[in-house]
N, C-alpha and C positions, 0 to 999 in steps of 0.2 A: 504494500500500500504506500502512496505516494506521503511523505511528513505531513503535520502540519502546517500550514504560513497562518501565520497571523496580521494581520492587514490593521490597520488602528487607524483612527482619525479623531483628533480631537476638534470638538467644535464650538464653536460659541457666533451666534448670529450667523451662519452662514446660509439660511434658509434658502437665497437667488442662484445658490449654487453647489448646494450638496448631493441635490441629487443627480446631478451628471458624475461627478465625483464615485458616490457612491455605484451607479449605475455599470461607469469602468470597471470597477472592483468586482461586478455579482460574473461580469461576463466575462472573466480570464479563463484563459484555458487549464489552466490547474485549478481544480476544482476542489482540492483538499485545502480551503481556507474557511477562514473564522473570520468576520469584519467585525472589531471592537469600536464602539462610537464612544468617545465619553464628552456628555454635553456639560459648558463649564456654567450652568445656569444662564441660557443664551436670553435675550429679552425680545427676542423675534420668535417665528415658528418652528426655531428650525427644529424641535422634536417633533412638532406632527408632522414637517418633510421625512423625517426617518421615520416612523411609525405609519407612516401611508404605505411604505413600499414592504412589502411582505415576501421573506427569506428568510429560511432557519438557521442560516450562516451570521446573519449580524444577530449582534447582541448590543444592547444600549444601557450604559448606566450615564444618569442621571446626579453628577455632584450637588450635594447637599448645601453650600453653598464654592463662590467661584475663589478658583485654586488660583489664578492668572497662569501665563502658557508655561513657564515653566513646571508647575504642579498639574496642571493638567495633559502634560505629555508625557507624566512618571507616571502616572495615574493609569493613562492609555498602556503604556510598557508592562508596567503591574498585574494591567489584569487579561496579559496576551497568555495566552496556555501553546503557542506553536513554537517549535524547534527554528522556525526562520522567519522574520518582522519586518514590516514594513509598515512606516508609519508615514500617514499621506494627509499634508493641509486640506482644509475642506472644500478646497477649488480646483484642487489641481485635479490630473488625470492619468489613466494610462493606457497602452497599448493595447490590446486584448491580447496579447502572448507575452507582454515585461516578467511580470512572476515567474512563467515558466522558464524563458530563459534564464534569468539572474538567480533562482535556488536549482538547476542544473547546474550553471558554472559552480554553485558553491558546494553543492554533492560530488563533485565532478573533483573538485580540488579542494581537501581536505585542510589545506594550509591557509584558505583565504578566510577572514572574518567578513569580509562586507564584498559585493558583489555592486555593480551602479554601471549604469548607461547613460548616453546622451539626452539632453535633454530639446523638445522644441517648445518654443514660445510662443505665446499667445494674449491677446490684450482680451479686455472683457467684450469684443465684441465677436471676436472667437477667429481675429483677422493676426495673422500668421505675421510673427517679430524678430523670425531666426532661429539662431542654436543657441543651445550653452554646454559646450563638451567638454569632456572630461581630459583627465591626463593625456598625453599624444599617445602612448604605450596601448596594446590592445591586449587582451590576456592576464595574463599572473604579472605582477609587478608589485614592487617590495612598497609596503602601506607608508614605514619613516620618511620613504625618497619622497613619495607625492605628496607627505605635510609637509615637510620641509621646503619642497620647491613651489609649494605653493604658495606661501609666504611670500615670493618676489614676483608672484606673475598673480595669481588669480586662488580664491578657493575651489579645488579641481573638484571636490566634492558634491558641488551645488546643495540642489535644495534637497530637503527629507526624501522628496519622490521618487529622487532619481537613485536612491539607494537599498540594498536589503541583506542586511544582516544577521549574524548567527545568535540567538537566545545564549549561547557558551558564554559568545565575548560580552552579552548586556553583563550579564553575571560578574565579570572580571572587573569591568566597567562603575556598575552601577545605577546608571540611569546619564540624565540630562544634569546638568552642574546650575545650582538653582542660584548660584551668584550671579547668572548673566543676567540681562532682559533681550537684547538684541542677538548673539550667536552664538545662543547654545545650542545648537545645531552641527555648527562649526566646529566648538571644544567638542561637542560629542563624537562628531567623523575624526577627528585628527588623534584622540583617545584609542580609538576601534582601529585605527591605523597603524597607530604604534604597535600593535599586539600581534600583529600578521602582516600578510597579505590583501592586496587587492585584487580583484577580478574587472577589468573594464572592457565594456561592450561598448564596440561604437558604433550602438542605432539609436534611432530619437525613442526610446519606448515607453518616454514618458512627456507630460502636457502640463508644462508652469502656465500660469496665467499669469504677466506681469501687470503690475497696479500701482500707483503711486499714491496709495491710502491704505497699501500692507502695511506692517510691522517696518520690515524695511526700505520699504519705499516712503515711509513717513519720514527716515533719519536721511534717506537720501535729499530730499527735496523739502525739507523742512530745516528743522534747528539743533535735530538731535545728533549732530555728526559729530561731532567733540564727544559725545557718551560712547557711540559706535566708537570710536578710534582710542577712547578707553579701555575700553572692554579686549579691541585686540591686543593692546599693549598686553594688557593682565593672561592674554592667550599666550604672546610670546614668552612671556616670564615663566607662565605655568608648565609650559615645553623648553625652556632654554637648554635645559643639561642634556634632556633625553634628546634632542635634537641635534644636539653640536650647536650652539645660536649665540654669537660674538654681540658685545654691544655695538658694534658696528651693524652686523645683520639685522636686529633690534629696530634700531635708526631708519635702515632703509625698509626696512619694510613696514614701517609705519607712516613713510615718506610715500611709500607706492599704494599703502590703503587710503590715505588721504586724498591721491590724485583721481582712484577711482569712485570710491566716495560721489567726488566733484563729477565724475565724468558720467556715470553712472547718474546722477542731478539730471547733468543737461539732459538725458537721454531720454528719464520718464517724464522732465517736464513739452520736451518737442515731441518727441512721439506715442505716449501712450497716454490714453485716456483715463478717466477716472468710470 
């Protein structure tokens, strides 16, 4: 029998778009999954959007009162019962064969903890904004190398989506690191990296929506980029040693988050809508 995957999505308001979201998910071709919702006390519908669509695969808990995302994405991890996880915003989307590819590759190679494919983009009006792909390498490649040099070029990681990892390494892990607000996302991929390998697919088998009134398009295009460029400093510090990372590399790459930051700005404010 094929493992478990466990699928998670944490939600709060996202009633105008969970159910396509979710809709990806019921339709993968690996059909040994569990969809965990956990709503963080949303103030929209969005549980009679999930409670309309009827499948024995989701499950929905209901917080008691709201966790904010860091506590509601341990929450989601907390109550996965599969051997392989995937945890996906409540907009995004994916292929209908992403799952099966990315826990093949990780069946396939016993040494990788996280498995991740390219990503395509999309504005909310469902009109097509390019790629965001991953490390150059295709295949097995060593997890340190791609935090490391991702540090001076881009997070090779992306978003939650585009990735799916082993229940082993949450374990090793622990969860989401509840001192960020902006990239704990980030510290979580570059964690899981150190511990192994990586497996990188280069097909789009996953569907960002980008937005300029997300999480991080509010820091892009607003006032919060000093917090953002906080928080990665406190990234590089918390990997300095396991990394090899001079105060020199420190500098510049906190010189190269800030340019894109800026650039990353201009780009939700010219072209993507709200």
């Amino acid at each position: 029998m094929e493992p478990l995957v466990s699928v998670c999505i944490p939600a709060y308001n996202n009633a105008a778009y969970i159910k396509e979201t979710i809709d990806s998910i019921l339709k993968q071709t690996w059909k040994n999954l569990e969809l965990v919702i956990c709503d963080d006390k949303s103030k929209d519908n969005t549980i009679e959007v999930i409670e309309s669509i009827k499948d024995d695969r989701i499950r929905l808990c209901k917080n008691e009162k709201n966790l904010g995302m860091s506590g509601n994405w341990n929450k989601c991890l907390h109550e996965c019962k599969g051997e392989f996880i995937k945890l996906i915003c409540a907009d995004d989307m994916l292929r209908k064969d992403a799952i099966e590819k990315e826990v093949r590759a990780l069946i396939e190679h016993p040494k990788a903890v996280l498995a991740e494919s390219d990503t395509q983009l999309f504005d909310l009006n469902g009109k097509p904004k390019g790629f965001y792909k991953r490390y150059k390498t295709s295949g097995l490649t060593d997890g340190k190398m791609i935090a490391r040099k991702g540090f001076f070029v881009k997070n090779y990681f992306g978003s939650p989506v585009a990735n799916t990892f082993r229940r082993s390494a949450l374990e090793e892990v622990g969860g989401f690191d509840t001192w960020y607000t902006y990239i704990l996302d980030y510290d979580f991929w570059v964690e899981l990296a150190c511990r192994g390998n990586v497996y990188i697919i280069h097909e789009p088998l996953n569907y960002f929506r980008v937005r300029n009134d997300s999480n991080t398009g509010e820091v892009m295009v607003g006032d919060k980029s000093d917090a953002y460029v906080k928080e990665h400093i406190h990234l590089l510090n918390k990997f300095k040693d396991e990394l090899n990372l001079s105060d020199a590399d420190i500098k510049r790459s906190v010189a190269i988050r800030k340019f894109r930051n800026f650039a990353a700005g201009v780009y939700l404010k010219l072209f993507v809508r709200k």
